[in-house]
C-alpha positions in Angstrom: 26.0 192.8 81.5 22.5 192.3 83.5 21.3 195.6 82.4 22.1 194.2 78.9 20.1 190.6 79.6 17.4 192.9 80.5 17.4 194.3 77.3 17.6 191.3 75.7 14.4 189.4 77.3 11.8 192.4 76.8 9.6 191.3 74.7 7.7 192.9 72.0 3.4 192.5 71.7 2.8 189.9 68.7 -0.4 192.8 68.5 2.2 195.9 68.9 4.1 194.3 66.1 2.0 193.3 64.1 -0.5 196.3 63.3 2.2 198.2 62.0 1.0 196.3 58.9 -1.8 197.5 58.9 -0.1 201.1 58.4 2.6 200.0 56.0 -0.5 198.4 53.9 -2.8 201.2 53.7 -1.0 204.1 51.9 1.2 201.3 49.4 -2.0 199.6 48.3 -3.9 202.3 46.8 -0.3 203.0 44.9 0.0 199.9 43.9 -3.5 199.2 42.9 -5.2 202.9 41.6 -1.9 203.7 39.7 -3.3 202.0 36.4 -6.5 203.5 36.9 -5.8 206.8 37.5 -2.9 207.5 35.5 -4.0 205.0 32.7 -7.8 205.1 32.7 -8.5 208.6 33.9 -5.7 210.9 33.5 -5.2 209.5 29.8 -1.6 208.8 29.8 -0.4 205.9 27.8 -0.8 201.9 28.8 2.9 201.3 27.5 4.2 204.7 28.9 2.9 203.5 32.2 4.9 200.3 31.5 8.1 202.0 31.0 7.2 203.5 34.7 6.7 200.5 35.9 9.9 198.8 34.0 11.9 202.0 34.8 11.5 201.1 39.2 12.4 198.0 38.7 15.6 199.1 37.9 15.8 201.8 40.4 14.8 199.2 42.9 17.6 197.2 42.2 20.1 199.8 43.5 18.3 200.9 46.3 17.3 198.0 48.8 20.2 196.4 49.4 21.8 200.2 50.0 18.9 200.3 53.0 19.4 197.1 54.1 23.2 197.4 55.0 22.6 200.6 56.5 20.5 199.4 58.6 22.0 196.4 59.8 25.2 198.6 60.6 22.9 201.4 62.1 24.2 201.7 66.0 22.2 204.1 68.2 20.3 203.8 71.6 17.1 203.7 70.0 18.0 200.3 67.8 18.7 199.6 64.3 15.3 199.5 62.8 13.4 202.2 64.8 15.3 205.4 63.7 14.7 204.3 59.9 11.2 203.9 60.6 10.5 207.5 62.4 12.5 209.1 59.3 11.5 207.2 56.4 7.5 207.0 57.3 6.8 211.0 57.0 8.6 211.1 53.7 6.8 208.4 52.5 3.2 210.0 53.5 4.3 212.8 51.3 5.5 211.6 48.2 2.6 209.3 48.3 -0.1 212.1 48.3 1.9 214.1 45.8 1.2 210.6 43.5 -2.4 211.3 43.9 -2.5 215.2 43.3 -1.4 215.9 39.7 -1.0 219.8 38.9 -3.8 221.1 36.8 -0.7 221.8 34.2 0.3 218.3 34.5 -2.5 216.3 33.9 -4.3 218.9 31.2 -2.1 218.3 28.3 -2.8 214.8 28.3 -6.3 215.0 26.7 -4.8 217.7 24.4 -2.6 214.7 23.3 0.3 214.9 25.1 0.9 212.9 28.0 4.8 213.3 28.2 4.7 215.8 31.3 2.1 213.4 32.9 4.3 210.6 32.3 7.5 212.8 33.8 5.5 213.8 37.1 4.2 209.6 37.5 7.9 208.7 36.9 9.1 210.8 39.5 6.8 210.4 42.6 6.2 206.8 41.6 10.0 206.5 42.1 10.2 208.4 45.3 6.8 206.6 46.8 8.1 203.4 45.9 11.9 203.8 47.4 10.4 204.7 50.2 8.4 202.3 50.9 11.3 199.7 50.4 12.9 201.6 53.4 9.8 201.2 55.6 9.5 197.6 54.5 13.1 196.5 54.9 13.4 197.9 58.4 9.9 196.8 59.4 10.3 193.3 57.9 14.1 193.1 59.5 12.6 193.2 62.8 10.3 190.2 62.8 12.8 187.3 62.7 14.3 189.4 66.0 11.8 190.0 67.9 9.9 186.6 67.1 13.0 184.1 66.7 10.8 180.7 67.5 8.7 179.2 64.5 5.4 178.6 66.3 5.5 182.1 68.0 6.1 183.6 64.5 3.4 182.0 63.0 1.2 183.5 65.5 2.7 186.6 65.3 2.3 186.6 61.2 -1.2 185.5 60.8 -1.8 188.5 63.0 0.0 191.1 60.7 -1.2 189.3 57.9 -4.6 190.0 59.1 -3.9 193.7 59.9 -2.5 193.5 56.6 -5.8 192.3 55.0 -8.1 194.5 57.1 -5.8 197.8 55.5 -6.5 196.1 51.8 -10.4 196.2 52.0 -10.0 199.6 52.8 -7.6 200.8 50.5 -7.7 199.1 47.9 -12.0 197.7 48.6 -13.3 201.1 49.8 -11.3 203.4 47.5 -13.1 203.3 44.3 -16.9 204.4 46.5 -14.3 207.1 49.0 -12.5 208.6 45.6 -15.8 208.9 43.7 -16.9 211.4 47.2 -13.7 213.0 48.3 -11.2 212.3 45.3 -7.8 210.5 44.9 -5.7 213.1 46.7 -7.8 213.9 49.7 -8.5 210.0 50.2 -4.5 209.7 49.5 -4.2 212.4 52.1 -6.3 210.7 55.0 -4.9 207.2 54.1 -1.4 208.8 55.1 -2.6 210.7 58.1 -4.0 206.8 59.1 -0.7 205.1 58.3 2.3 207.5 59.8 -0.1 207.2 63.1 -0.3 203.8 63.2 3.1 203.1 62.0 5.0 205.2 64.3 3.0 203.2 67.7 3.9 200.2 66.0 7.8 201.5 66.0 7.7 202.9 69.4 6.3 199.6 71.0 8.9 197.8 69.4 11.9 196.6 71.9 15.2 195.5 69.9 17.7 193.6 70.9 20.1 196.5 72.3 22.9 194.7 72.9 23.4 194.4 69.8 24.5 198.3 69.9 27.9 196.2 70.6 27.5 193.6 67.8 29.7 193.3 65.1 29.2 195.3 62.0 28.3 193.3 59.2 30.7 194.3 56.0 29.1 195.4 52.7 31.2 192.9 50.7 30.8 190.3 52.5 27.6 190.6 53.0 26.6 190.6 49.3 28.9 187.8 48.7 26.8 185.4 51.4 23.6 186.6 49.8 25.0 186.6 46.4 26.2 182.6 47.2 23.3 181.5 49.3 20.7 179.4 46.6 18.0 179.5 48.8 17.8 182.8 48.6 17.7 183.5 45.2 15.2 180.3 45.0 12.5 182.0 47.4 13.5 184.8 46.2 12.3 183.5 42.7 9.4 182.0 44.0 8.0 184.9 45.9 8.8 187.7 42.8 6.2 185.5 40.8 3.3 185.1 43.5 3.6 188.8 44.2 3.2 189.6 40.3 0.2 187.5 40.6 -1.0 189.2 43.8 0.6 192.8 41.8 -1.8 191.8 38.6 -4.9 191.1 40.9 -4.8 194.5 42.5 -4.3 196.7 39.7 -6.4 195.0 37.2 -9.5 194.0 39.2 -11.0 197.5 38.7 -10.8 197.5 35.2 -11.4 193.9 34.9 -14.6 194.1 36.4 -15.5 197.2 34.1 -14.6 195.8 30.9 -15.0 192.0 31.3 -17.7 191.8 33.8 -19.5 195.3 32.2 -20.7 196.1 35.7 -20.0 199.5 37.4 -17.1 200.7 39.6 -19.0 199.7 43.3 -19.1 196.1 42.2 -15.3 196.4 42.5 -16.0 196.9 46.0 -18.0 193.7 46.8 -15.8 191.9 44.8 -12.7 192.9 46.3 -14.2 192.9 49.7 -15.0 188.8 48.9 -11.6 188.4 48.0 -10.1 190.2 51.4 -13.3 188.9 53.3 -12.6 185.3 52.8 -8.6 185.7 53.2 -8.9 187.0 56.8 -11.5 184.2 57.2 -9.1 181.7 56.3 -6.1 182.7 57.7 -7.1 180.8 60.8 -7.6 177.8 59.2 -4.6 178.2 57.6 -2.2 178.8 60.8 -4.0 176.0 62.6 -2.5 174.1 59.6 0.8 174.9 60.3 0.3 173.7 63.9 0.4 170.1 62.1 2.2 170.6 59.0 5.7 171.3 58.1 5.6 175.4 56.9 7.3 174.9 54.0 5.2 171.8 52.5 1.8 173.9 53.4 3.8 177.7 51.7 4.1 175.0 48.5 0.5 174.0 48.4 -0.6 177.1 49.0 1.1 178.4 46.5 -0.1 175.5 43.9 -3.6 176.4 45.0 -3.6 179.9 44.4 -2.7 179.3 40.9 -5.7 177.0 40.0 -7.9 179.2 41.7 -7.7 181.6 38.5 -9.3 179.0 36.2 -12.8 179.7 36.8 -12.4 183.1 36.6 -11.9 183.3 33.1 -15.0 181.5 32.6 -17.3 184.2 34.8 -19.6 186.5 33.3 -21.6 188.4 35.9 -21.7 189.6 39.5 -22.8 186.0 41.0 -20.0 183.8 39.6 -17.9 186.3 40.0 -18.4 186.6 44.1 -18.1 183.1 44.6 -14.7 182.6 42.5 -13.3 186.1 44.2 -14.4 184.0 47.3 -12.1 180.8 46.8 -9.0 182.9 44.9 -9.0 184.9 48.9 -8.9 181.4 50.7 -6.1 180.5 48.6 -4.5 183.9 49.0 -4.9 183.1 53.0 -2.6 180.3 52.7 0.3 182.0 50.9 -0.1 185.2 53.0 -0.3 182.7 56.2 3.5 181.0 55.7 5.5 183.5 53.1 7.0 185.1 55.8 8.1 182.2 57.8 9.9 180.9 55.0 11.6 184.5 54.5 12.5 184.2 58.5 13.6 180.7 58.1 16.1 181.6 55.1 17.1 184.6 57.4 18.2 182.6 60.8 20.3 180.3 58.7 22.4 182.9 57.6 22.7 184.2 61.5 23.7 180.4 62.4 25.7 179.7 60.0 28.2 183.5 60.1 27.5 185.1 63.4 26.1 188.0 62.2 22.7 189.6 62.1 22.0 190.5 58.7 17.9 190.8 58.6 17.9 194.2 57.4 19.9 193.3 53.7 18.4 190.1 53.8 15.0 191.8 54.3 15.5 194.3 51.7 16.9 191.8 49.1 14.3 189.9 49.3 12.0 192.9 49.4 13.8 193.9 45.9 13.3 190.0 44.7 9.6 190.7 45.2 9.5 193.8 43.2 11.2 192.2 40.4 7.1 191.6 39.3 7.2 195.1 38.4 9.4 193.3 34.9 6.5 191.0 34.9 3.8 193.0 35.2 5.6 195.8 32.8 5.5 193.4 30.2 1.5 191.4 30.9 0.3 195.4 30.1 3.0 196.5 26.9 1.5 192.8 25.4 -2.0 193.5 26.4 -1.9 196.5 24.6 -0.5 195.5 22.0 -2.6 192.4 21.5 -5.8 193.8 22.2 -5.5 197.1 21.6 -5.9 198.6 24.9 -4.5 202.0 25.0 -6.0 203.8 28.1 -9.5 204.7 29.1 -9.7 207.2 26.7 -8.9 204.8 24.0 -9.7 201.1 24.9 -9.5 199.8 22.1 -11.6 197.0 20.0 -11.3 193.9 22.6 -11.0 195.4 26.3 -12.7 192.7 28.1 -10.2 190.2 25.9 -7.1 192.7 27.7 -8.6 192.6 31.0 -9.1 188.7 30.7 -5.4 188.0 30.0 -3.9 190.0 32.1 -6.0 188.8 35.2 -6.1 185.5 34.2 -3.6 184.2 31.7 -0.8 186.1 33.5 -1.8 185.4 37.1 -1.6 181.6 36.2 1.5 181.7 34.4 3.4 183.7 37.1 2.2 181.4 39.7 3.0 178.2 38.0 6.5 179.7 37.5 6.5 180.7 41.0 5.2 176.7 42.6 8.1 175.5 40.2 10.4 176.8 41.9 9.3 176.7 45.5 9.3 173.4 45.3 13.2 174.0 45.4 13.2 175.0 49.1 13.9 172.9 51.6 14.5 172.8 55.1 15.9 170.4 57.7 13.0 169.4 59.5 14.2 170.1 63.0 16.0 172.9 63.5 14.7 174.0 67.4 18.9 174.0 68.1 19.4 176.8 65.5 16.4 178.6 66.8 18.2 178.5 70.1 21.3 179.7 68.6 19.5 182.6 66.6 18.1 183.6 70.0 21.9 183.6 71.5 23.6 185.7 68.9 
């Protein structure tokens, strides 16, 4: 039993902890973000092939977080529940993701003959196999936080700091990539960006002290499980919520670089000063924004945030060269702060009710649920590029079509604002009892 308690009261290092984001956001970024570009606007293949990608994961996502997320929560071994996930899953995800970014010669050739069918084969398959494992690194990485940081202020802390990490990992991967690619190329920058991560993510994982008395804990049942996260309604309305912001966030990424090429008609390196305003001004105000929380109920300032970031988009449609354009990319990243700054806390909130309320520490299928509810963008995104092409004509780089700057427009404007009215309706359906220091004490307990 004391050798137990003394298990129980090491503590983890908010910065241990938190840089592991940084090496969970590095490699997933440039997937997320270049995967239009490159496959779409370089390779050739087909906007509403890429779609059916896209539409395709979703799908395939469906099935396999909460699968991860209940195997982890029943994993039992001397090393915790999370970490032997995370030592496993990270290689395999470093390789699939540099096979995204290093299309056979055979592959990719046909495609400017024509036919992009075996180019759409090869991006179906490694997008499938990058992306599911990514939602095993993130459902074990994002179980452990409620653990590890069980009291509100202390998570705060503790997620502004990731968050950062997080933001730091986006100005290179997703700011840098388009001057690195256009020296090195997409596979050999894929290739160093995963050499970066698995270090990183793997001293992140080994600095990380679970709980490991709960080795003895009860298992959580698969049933049962599903049926409290099937019947809790604050789930499935953050849930909700967050799948919209994140197809906001989702559109940003992937259609900046063609949205400053088309709309703004400048060349690829402005993506880079644009980008880095964006990222720049988000780590910026992330202090702000915590220090905020220090006075505000989270889930009234997650709300506003929210709201913020949506209106944020307006001016954008109006900008026509690099100036606006910096200062707008400027305001949507302090907005972006706010959301990034509290998102989390709600998610850990929703999390340590369920603990209180059954005895059972569920994180992991809770983590990967709502790690699947965030993906559900993919639907939304899918269908922002099928209409853009078929409304404006956009095909791929090789044929843009008549209006590309009108497809570029509406997908990073129009679409952003109506996911993330969407999204502010319904987090305005959370809710919280104001208090709640007893449950955190009881979280702690269990």
């Amino acid at each position: 039993m004391a050798k137990e308690q003394t298990l129980r009261q090491k503590a983890t290092s908010s910065f241990r902890y938190a840089v592991g984001m940084f090496g969970t956001s590095i490699p997933i970024n440039m997937f997320k973000t270049y995967a239009l570009a490159f496959y779409v606007d370089m390779l050739g293949l087909a906007a509403k092939k890429y779609s059916k990608v896209i539409f395709i994961y979703t799908f395939v996502d469906a099935l396999d977080n909460p699968v991860y997320g209940f195997l982890s929560d029943r994993t039992r071994t001397p090393w915790g529940r999370r970490r032997p996930w995370l030592v496993i899953g990270t290689p395999l995800l470093i390789l699939f993701f540099v096979l995204f970014y290093s299309v056979p010669a055979s592959v990719s050739g046909p495609a400017a003959l024509g036919n992009d069918t075996p180019l759409f084969v090869y991006m179906l398959l490694t997008y499938i196999l990058t992306g599911t494992l990514d939602s095993l690194i993130n459902a074990n990485y994002g179980a452990l936080f409620p653990e590890l940081f069980p009291v509100d202020t202390v998570r705060a802390k503790t997620n502004a700091m990731r968050q950062a990490f997080q933001l730091v990992a986006m100005v290179i991967s997703i700011g840098l990539t388009p001057l690195i690619t256009k020296q090195i190329g997409y596979r050999n920058t894929a290739f160093i960006y995963g050499a970066l991560a698995l270090t990183v993510i793997l001293y992140c994982t080994f600095g990380c002290h679970e709980n490991l008395a709960l080795v003895h804990s009860e298992k959580p049942q698969f049933v049962a499980s599903i049926k409290a996260l099937f019947t809790n309604p604050k789930f499935w309305i953050f849930g909700l919520a967050n799948a919209f912001y994140s197809a906001a966030g989702s559109i940003i990424m992937q259609v900046f670089p063609l949205f400053v090429k088309y709309a703004l008609r400048l060349d690829s390196g402005k993506t880079t000063i644009l980008m880095g305003c964006v990222f720049g001004s988000t780590i910026l105000s992330i202090a702000g924004w915590s220090a905020l929380a220090k006075k505000r109920k989270m889930t009234s300032l997650w709300k506003t945030a929210m709201a913020m970031f949506g209106f944020s988009f307006i001016p954008m449609y109006f900008v026509g060269g690099l100036g606006g354009a910096v200062a707008v990319s400027a305001l949507l990243g302090i907005c972006y702060g706010g959301v990034l700054a509290t998102n989390d806390v709600i998610a850990a909130k929703i999390m340590d009710e369920d603990t209180a309320k059954y005895g059972l520490r569920r994180e992991g299928i809770y983590s990967s649920a709502m790690g699947f509810m965030n993906r559900l963008n993919g639907l939304f995104v899918s269908l922002a590029v099928y209409s853009a092409s078929h409304f404006f004509g956009y095909i791929s780089g090789n044929e843009p079509g008549p209006n590309p700057a009108g497809a570029s427009r509406f997908l990073m404007v129009i679409c952003s604002i109506i996911a993330l009215a969407v999204g502010s309706a319904f987090a305005m359906f959370v809710r919280f009892r104001e208090h709640q220091q007893a449950g955190e004490e009881k979280v702690q307990a269990l």
